[in-house]
C-alpha positions, 0 to 999 in steps of 0.5 A: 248166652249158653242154654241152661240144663234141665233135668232128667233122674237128677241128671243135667242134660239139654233137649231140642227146641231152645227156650228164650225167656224174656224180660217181662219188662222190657223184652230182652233176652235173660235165658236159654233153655231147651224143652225136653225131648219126648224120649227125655220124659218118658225117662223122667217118669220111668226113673221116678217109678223105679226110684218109689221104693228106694225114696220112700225107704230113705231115713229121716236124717237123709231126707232132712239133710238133702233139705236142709242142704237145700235152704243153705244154699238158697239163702247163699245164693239169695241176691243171684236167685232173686235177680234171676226171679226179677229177670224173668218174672217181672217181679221187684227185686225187693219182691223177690229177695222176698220170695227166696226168704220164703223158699229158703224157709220153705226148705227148712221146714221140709227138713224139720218135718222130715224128722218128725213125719213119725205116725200117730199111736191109738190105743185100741183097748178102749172096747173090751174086745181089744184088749191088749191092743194098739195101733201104729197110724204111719202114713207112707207115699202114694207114689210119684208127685207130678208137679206143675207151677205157675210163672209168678212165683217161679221158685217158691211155688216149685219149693212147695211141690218139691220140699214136701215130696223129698220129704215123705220121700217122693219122687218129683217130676216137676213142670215149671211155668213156660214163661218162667223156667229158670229158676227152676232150673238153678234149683234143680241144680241145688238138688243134684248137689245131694246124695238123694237116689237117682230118679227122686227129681226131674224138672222138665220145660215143657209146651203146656200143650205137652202136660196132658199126656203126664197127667195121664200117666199111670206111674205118676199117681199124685198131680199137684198143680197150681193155675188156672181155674179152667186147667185146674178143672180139665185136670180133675176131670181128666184123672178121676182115680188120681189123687189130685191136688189144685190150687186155682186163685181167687179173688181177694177181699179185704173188710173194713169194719165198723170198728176199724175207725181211727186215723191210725186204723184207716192209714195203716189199711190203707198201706196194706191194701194198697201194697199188697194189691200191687206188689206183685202187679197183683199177680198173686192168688191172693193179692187183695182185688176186692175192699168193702167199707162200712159205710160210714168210714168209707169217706174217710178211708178212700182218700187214703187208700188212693193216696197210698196208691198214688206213692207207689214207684213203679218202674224198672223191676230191677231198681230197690226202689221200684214197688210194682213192676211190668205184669208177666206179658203185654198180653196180660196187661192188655186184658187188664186193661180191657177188663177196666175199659169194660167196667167204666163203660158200665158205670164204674169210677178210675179214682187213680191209674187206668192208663197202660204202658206195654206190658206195664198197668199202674196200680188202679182204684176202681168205685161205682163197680157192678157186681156183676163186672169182671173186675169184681166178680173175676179173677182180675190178675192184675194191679186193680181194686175196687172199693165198695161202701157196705152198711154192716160188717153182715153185708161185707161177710155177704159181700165177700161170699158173693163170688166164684171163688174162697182162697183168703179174706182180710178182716180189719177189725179189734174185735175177737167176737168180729173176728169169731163171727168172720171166721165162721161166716167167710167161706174161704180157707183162711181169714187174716184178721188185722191185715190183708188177705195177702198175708201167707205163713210157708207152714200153714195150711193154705188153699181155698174152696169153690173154684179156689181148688181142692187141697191144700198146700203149706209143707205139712199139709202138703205132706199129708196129700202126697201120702195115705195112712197104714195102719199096724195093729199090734197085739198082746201088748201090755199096755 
């Protein structure tokens, strides 16, 4: 098993200290790598800030076609990539075909915005004063991106660092999870195959421990970086004067309302719920951890959500039948396990799962739950959910705001004044109406408030973070 390449100003090239990456499910050995030298980085960061100029100068059609170069050879290379993300990641294969759709989409869109990323016009002449005025609003890179993800979506989360700077014209120097090099890796492969300048991306394995010291370098002036709320927050208040960028998770809730009440509407959330609570052994910022019902439905709705529990496959992530598959390490799925031990000593309820295998936690329906207990009132990171009756859809807005975080709210209901009232009343960045808070569109806004970060991603938004307006007055004109 030969060490893959890293990369250095767009350069393969091989460091000290091989990486051996894991299968989360069964601990076999599926990759090498090496972690970048000291030497190596400073490289990286020194190529960037050389490079600023020449990327920011690059037309529209060539940073267009090195993204669109990019999605195509995503979308060929679709069944390798998405074994490589089960390898290495744990994920379902079927789950991870998943993720390289939505990184080949991920690309597509950089490559569209690219082409249309051309500025706003103001007309000035709107005061007497200003006659013959107007304004050019363009917004221009603030300078290299430090891009730093997280292992459990370890090629589209690094798609929405990398897309969105290649196409303000950039340059990336990108971190990658420990746990979850490889795919990386392979897209930095993809990159080389483009006439982007040399010094627009470097992707560096790295310790965590070693981050700190490019957080702090001058040269790279944007972090953006998804993870944890502790690091996150360490970041923040380690680069005041950089421009910052956080995605933190958060702690999901769905919402049954009052008039969410047939049998077709009660089955069909239950799926939803019980799917994307699970998909991804709940390792998603925004797989649904927390469910308030109203409380006359709640009888009726919890039989089914536990059933649909129940008909999950778990099992060998490999397997196109498995639905939910190993959390990232033994260690995770231990703390998963704790966390409910410690709820059902204080009262709570295991109506389904509870029982861990390893690295493996079966998808667990917790009632009785304390609002106060970390299942419910933490970020769980886990395949677990717990379900609460509510007496009126006010109490389950309440309820849902009761938290540390506000990534996304799911709201089932058919009414647009409900739907009108969530929207102004859940204090998260996004409300999915219909369906679970899972639900995440590659172009939209998304990104959270209170301990869910600060900044949003999807590719424009992203876009607009990595750069700052200039403004051009021109004057004379006729107008």
């Amino acid at each position: 098993m030969e060490p893959r390449a890293f990369f250095v100003a767009g350069r393969p090239v091989h460091g000290e200290g091989e990486l051996t990456v894991h299968h989360p499910y069964d601990g076999r050995p599926v990759g090498r790598t090496t972690h970048a030298t000291p030497a190596q980085v400073e490289a990286a960061v020194a190529a960037a800030a050389a490079a600023t100029t020449e990327a920011a100068a690059l037309t529209a059609h060539m940073r267009a076609a090195a993204l669109d170069h990019v999605s195509r050879r995503l979308a060929e290379r679709a069944e390798e990539i998405a074994r490589l993300i089960t390898a290495e990641n744990g994920k379902p294969v079927k789950w991870a075909r998943v993720e390289v759709t939505r990184a080949v989409s991920t690309f597509r869109w950089a490559a569209e915005e690219a082409r249309r990323f051309s500025g706003e016009l103001q007309r000035l002449d709107t005061d007497p004063t200003a006659a013959g005025r107007i304004a050019l609003v363009r917004r221009v890179p603030r300078g290299p991106v430090l891009g730093i993800t997280p292992f459990n979506f370890p090629l589209n989360l690094v798609a929405h660092k990398v897309a969105p700077a290649l196409a303000v014209g950039a340059p990336i120097v990108l971190k990658p999870a420990p746990a979850t090099p490889l795919s990386a890796l392979l897209l930095g492969e993809i990159l080389a195959e483009t006439d982007l300048p040399e010094g627009t991306f470097s992707v560096l394995p790295l310790p965590n421990e070693r981050a700190a010291d490019l957080v702090a370098d001058p040269r790279l002036p944007v972090v953006s970086f998804t993870g944890s709320g502790p690091v996150g927050a360490a970041i923040r208040r380690a680069v005041p004067e950089k421009h910052v960028t956080l995605e933190l998770g958060g702690n999901a809730a769905a919402v049954i309302c009052e008039d969410w009440n047939t049998d077709e509407d009660l089955t069909f959330a239950a799926h939803r719920i019980a799917t994307f609570a699970n998909y991804q052994a709940g390792q998603s910022c925004i797989a649904v951890q927390r469910v308030y019902v109203h409380e006359w439905l709640y009888d009726a709705f919890l039989p089914r959500l536990v059933a649909a529990v129940e008909e999950l496959r778990t099992g060998d992530p490999a397997d196109d039948h498995t639905d939910v598959g190993p959390l990232i390490s033994s260690d995770a799925a231990a703390r998963v396990e704790a966390w409910v031990d410690e709820a059902v000593v204080a009262g709570a309820t295991i109506e389904v799962g509870g029982r861990r295998d390893g690295a493996s936690y079966p998808p667990t329906v917790l009632t009785g739950v304390r609002s106060d207990a970390r299942v419910s009132a933490e970020e769980v990171f886990g395949p677990v959910l717990v379900v609460a009756r509510v007496e009126h859809d006010r109490a389950a807005f309440a309820a849902v705001n009761d938290s540390a975080y506000g990534l996304q709210a799911g709201v089932f209901t058919h009414r647009l004044d409900v739907a009108f009232a969530a929207h102004r009343a859940l204090e998260v960045g996004g409300v999915i109406v219909g369906d679970v808070p899972a639900y995440r569109a590659d172009q939209m806004p998304y990104g959270g408030v209170k301990g869910s970060g600060v900044g949003r991603e999807g590719v424009r938004s992203a876009m607009d973070d990595y750069t700052e307006p200039r403004v051009l007055v021109l004057t004379g004109m006729q107008l």
